[in-house]
C-alpha positions in Angstrom: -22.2 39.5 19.4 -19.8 41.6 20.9 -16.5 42.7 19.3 -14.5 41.4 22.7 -16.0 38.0 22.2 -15.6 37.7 19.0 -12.0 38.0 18.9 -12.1 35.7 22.0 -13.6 33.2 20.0 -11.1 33.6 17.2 -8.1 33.1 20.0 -10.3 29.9 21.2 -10.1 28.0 17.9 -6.7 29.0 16.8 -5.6 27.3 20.7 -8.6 24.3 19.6 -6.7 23.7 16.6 -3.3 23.8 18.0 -4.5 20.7 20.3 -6.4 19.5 17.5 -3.5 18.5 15.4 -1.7 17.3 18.7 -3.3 13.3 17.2 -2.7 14.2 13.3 1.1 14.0 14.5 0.5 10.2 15.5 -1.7 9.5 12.6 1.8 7.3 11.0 2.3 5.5 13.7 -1.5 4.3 14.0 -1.7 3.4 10.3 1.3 0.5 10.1 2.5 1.4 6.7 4.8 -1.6 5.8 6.9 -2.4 3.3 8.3 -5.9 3.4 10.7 -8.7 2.4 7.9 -11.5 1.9 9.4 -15.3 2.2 10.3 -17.0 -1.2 9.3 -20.6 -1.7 10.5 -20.8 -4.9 14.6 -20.2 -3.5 14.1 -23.0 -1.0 12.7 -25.4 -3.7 15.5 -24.5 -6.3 17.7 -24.9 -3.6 17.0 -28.3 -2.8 16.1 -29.7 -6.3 19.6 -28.5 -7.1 20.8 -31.0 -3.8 18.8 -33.8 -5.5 20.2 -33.6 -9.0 23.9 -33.1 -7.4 23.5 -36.6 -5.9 20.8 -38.2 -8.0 23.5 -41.4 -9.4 20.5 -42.6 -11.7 19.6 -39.8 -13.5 23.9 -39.0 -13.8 24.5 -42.7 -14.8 24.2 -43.5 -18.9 20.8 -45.1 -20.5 22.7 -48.3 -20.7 23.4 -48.8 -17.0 19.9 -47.5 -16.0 18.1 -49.7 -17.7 20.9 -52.7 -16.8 20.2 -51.7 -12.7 16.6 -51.7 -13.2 16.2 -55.3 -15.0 18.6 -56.4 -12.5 16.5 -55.5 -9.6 12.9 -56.3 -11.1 14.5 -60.1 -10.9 14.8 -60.2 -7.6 12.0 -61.3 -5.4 13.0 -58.9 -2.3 13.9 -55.5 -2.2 16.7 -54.3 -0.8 17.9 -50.8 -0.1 19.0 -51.2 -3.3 15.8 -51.3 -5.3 14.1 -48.7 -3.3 16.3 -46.2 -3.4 16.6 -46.9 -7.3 12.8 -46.5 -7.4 13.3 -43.1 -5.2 15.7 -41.9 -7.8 13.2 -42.9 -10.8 10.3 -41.1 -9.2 12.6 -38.2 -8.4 13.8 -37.8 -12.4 9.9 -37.8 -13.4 9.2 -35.1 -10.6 6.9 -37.6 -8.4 8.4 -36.2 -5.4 5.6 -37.8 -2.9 6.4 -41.5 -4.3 10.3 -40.5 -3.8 9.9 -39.8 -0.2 7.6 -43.1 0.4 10.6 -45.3 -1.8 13.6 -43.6 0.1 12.1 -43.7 3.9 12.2 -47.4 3.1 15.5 -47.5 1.6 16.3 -45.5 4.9 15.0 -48.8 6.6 17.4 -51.5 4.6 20.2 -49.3 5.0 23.3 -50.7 6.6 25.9 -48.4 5.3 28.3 -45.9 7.4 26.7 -43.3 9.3 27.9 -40.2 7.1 26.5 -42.3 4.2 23.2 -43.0 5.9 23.1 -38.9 6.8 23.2 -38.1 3.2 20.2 -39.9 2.7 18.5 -38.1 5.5 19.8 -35.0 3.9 17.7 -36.2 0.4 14.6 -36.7 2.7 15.0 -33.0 3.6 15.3 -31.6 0.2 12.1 -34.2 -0.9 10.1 -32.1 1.3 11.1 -29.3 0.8 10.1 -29.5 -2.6 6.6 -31.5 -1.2 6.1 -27.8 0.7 6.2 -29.4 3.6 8.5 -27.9 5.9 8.1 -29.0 9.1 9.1 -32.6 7.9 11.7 -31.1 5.6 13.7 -29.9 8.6 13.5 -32.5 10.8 15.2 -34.9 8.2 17.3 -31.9 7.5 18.7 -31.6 11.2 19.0 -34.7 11.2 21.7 -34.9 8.2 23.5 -32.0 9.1 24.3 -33.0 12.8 26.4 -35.4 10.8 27.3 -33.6 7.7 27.4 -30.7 7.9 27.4 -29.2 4.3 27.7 -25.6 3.5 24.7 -26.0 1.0 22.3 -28.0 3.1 22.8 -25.5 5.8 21.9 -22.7 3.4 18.9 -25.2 2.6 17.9 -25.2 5.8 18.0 -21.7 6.4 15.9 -20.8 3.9 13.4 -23.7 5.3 13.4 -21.6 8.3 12.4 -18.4 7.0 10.1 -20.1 5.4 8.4 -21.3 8.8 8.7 -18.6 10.3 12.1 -18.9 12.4 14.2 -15.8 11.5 16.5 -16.1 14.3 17.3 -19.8 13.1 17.8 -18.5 9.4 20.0 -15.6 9.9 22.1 -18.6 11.9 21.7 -21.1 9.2 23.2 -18.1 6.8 26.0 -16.8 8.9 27.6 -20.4 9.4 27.1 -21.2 5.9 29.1 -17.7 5.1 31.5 -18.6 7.1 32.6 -21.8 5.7 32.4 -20.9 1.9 34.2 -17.4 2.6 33.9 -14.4 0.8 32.3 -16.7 -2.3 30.0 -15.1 -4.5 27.6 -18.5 -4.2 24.6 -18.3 -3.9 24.3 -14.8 -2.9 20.6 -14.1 -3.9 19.6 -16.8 -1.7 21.9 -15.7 0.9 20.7 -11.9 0.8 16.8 -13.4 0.3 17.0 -14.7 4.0 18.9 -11.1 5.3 16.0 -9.5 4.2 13.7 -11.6 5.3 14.8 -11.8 8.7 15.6 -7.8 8.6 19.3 -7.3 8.7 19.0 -4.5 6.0 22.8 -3.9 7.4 24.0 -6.7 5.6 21.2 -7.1 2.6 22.8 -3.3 1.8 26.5 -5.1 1.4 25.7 -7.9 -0.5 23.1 -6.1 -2.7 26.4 -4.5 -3.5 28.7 -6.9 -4.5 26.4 -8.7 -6.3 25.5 -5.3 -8.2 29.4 -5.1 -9.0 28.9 -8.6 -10.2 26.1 -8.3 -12.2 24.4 -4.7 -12.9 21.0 -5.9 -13.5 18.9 -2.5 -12.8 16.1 -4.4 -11.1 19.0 -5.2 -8.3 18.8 -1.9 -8.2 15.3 -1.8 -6.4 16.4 -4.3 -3.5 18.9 -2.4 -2.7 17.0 0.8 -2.5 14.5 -1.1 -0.3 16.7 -2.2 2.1 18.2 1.7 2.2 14.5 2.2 3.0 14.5 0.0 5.9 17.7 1.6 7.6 16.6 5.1 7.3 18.9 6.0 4.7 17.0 8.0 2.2 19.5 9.4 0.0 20.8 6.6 -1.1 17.9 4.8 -1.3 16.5 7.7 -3.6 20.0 7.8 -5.4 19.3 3.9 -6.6 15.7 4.4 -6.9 15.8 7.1 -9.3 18.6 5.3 -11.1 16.0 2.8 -11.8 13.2 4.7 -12.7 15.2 6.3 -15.2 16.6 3.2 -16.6 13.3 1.4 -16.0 9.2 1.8 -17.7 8.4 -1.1 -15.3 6.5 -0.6 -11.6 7.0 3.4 -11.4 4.2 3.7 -9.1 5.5 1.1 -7.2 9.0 2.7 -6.2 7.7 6.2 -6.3 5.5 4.7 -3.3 8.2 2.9 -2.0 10.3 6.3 -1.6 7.3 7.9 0.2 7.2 5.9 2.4 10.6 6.2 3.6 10.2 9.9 3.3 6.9 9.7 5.5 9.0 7.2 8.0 12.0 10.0 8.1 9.8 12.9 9.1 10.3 13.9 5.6 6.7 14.9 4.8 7.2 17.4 2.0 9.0 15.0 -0.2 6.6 11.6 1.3 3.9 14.2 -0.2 5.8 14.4 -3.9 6.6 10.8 -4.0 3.0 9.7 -3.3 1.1 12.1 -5.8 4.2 10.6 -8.5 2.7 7.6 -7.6 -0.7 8.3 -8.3 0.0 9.8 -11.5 1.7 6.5 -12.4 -0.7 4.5 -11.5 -3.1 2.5 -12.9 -5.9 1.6 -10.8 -5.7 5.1 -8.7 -5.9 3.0 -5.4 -7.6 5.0 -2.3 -4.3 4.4 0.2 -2.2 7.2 -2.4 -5.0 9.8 -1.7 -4.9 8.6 1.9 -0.9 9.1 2.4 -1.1 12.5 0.3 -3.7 14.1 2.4 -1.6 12.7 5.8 1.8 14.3 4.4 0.0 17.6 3.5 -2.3 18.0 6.7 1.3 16.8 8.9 3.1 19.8 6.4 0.1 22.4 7.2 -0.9 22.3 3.3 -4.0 22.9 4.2 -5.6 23.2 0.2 -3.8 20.0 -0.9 -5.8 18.2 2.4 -8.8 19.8 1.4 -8.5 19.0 -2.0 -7.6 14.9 -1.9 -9.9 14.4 1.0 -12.4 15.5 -0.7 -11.8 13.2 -3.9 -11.4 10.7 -1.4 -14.7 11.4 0.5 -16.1 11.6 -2.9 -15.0 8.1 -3.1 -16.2 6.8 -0.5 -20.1 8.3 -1.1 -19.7 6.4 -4.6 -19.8 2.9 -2.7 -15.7 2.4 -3.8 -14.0 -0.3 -2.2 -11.4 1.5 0.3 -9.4 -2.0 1.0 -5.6 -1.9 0.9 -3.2 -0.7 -1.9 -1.1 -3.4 -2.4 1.8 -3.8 -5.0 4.1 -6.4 -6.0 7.6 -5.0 -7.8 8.4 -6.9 -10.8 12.3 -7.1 -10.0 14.2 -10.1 -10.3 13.9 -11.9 -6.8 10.1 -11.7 -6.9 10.1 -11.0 -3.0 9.1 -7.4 -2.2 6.2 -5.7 -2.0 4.5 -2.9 -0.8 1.4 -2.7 1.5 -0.6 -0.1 2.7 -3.2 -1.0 5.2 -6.8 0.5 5.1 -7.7 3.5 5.3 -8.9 5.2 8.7 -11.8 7.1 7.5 -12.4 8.7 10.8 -8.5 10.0 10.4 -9.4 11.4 6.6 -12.8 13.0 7.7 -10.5 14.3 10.8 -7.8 15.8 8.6 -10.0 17.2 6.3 -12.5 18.6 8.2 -9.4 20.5 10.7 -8.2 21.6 7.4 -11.1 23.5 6.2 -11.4 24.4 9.7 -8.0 26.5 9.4 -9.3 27.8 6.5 -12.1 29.3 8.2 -15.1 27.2 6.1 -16.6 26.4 9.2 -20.2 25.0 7.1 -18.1 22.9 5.0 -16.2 21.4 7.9 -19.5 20.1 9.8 -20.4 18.5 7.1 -17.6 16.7 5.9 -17.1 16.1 10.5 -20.9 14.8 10.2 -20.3 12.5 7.4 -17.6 10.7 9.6 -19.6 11.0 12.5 -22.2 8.7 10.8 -20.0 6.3 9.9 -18.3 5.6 13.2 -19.7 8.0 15.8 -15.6 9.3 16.3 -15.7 11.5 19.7 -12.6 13.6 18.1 -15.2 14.2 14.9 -17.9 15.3 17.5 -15.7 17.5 19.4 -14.4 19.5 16.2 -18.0 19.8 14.8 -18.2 21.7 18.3 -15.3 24.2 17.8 -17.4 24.6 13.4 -20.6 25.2 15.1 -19.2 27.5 18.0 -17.5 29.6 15.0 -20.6 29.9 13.1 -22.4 30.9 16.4 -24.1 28.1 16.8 -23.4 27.7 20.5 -26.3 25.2 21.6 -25.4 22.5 19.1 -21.9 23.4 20.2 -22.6 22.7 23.7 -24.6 19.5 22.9 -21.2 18.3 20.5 -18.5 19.6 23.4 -20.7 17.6 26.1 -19.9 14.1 24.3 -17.0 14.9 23.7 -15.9 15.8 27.2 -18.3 12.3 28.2 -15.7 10.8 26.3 -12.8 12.5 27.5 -11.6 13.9 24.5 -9.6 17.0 24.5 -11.2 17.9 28.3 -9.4 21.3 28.9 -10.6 22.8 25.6 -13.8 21.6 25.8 -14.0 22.8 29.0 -12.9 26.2 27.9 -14.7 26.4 24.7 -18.3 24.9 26.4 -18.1 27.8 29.0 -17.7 30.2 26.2 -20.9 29.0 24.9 -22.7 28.9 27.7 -21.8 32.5 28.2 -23.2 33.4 25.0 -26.3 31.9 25.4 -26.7 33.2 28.8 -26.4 30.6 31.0 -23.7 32.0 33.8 -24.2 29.4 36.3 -22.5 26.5 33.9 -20.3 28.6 32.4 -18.7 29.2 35.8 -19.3 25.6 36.6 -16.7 24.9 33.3 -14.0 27.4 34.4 -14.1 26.3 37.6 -13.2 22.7 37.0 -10.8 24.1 34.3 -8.8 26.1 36.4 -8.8 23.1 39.3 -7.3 20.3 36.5 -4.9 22.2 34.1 -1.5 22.1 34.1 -1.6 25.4 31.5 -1.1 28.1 33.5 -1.7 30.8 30.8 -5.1 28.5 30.3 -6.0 28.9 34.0 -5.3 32.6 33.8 -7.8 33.1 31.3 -10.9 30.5 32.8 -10.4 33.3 35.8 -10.8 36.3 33.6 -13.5 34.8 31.9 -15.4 34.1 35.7 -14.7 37.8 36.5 -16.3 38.8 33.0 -19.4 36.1 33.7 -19.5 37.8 37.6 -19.7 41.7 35.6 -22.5 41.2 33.3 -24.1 39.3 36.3 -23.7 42.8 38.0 -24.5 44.9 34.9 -28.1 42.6 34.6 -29.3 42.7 38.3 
């Protein structure tokens, strides 16, 4: 080969691989890491079992009278709203919350009371369903009490019976009316910063994470606040409280460590997504194939080309061995139970992408087809198919180049290079007529003009060897 073209070809891949990592930079954005707030059964129930016991009269009232009421109505030979709702409150004390909502529907029935009365019982039909786990039953009887009574704690109730169908917009209204009638009370402000989360007004999670941290310094509180730092974008302090933790903490290291990287990997931050996510490996159990995944995307997206090389492989490695490549998912052990953090599967085509442009820029062009091959057979990527190109075109292998740069460009991936880089090929194997064909088109569809420049000075090279042959 000759030296000129050589060091053309060296110009070709260094430009190749500057469009080549045009995609890594979306890589994030394709993935979906998420890190989320999950919904919390268990704060709705408590909520409304604590409703029930408030106004439960039979289970408040002494042994004496119970037993008095009951013999009193197991005389009579017709119920009345009085026996059923005693049977409601029976079944209620021995948990039989399904036999409590039959009894007090029919109490509901007899009921001939004052209209704020009969609201409270619709109110206990609410909270009965809620703890049934039925929701959608639970808030009907719910809106039905509170367009009559409203009470600060049945809103709260039904807010979290929103979040828990799905509704955010009704539970962060549900939660700002309730804060607005009990004030700047410290009640039930777990509950209260469950639903902010939940519904994603890390604004206000942050502030009452906060006062209830000056209330009570638990360090797992520590973690939910760091999370909802994560969610606004404010890394320093959400490393500030997560490091607190982890130095305060032996519990769910990998967890948080994963949690800061990926806040660092949302901020742009890659170097220190990178450190966080290989922290997290080392502190992890069960080694999960997302880490590897998110430490070769920070170090290819940092140009850390070794570090790509070196986790895609393990990862590839993996992958050969039959291991299942599913989601990492973890669950934080703090003391609302709701957060966890999910990784979604990993895009193999990415990691054989990555790593194979990595040992590309290291100039182990053999290595890089083969690792590009591997993928290809897999999924049959175009992108893996067009960088195989630019490996074999290195290693002068310029007719399985052309055959790899012609799908490619069938699939319109990358068209200008390919373009370039075929002709190039075709040059070097002698056949003028489509190289000139290439740089022809080339010069008629790019915007590049330095690019266009040098498809016409490769035509007028092509046109003097033409010369120099005949």
């Amino acid at each position: 080969m000759k030296q000129e073209t050589r060091h053309l070809i060296k110009r070709i891949i260094a430009w190749v691989l500057i469009i080549a990592m045009i995609p890594g930079l979306l890589i994030f954005n394709q993935t979906g890491v998420r890190y989320e707030a999950t919904t919390d059964d268990n704060r709705s129930i408590r909520l409304a079992a604590q409703q029930l016991l408030r106004d439960d009269s039979y289970a408040q009232s002494s042994r004496i009278k119970r037993m008095g009421a009951f013999a009193r109505n197991l005389l009579r030979g017709k119920r009345t709203f009085e026996d059923y709702q005693l049977a409601a409150q029976i079944a209620i004390a021995q948990a039989r919350y399904d036999e409590a909502a039959v009894f007090l529907e029919k109490a509901i029935g007899l009921f001939e009371g004052s209209v704020a009365d009969e609201a409270k019982l619709y109110l206990q039909m609410g909270y009965l369903f809620v703890l049934l786990g039925e929701y959608e039953k639970s808030l009907k009887w719910l809106d039905l009490g509170i367009s009559v009574t409203p009470y600060p704690e049945a809103i709260l109730t039904r807010a979290q019976v929103r979040l828990n169908l799905g509704d955010m917009d009704g539970a962060l209204e549900d939660v700002n009316v309730y804060r607005k009638r009990v004030g700047d009370s410290d009640d039930n402000l777990l509950e209260m910063v469950n639903i902010y989360e939940a519904a994603h007004d890390y604004e206000t999670a942050a502030e009452l994470w906060t006062r209830i941290l000056k209330k009570n310094d638990k360090i797992e509180y520590l973690i939910d606040r760091a999370y909802c730092y994560v969610e606004l974008g404010r890394m320093e302090e959400a490393e500030s409280d997560a490091r607190r933790y982890l130095g305060l903490s032996e519990k769910n290291h990998s967890t948080v460590n994963a949690m800061l990287g990926i806040g660092f990997l949302r901020t742009g931050n890659y170097g220190k997504a990178n450190d966080y996510f290989v922290e997290a490996l080392n502190r992890s159990d069960s080694e999960p194939v997302s880490l590897y995944y998110y430490i070769v995307m920070c170090a290819y997206l940092t140009g850390n080309h070794e570090r790509v090389v070196e986790y895609g492989e393990k990862l590839i490695q993996k992958v050969q061995q039959g291991q299942e490549t599913g989601m990492a998912q973890y669950k934080v052990e703090d003391a609302t139970g709701k957060l966890e953090v999910q990784m979604v599967p990993m895009d193999f085509s990415k990691l054989c992408q990555m790593t194979g442009s990595a040992y590309i820029a290291l100039g182990k062009y053999a290595r890089a087809a083969e690792v590009l091959t591997f993928g290809i057979e897999q999924n049959g990527d175009s992108q893996l198919i067009y960088l195989r190109g630019v490996c074999r075109m290195a290693e002068e292998k310029y007719k399985e180049a052309i055959e790899d740069y012609s799908v490619a460009l069938r699939a319109n991936v990358e068209v200008e290079s390919v373009l370039y880089s075929r002709g190039v090929c075709y040059m070097e194997t002698g056949d003028y007529l489509k190289a000139q064909q290439d740089f022809g088109r080339l010069t008629e569809i790019t915007g590049n003009e330095a690019l266009r420049e040098e498809a016409f000075r490769q035509m007028e090279i092509i046109k003097e060897r033409q010369n120099a042959e005949e």
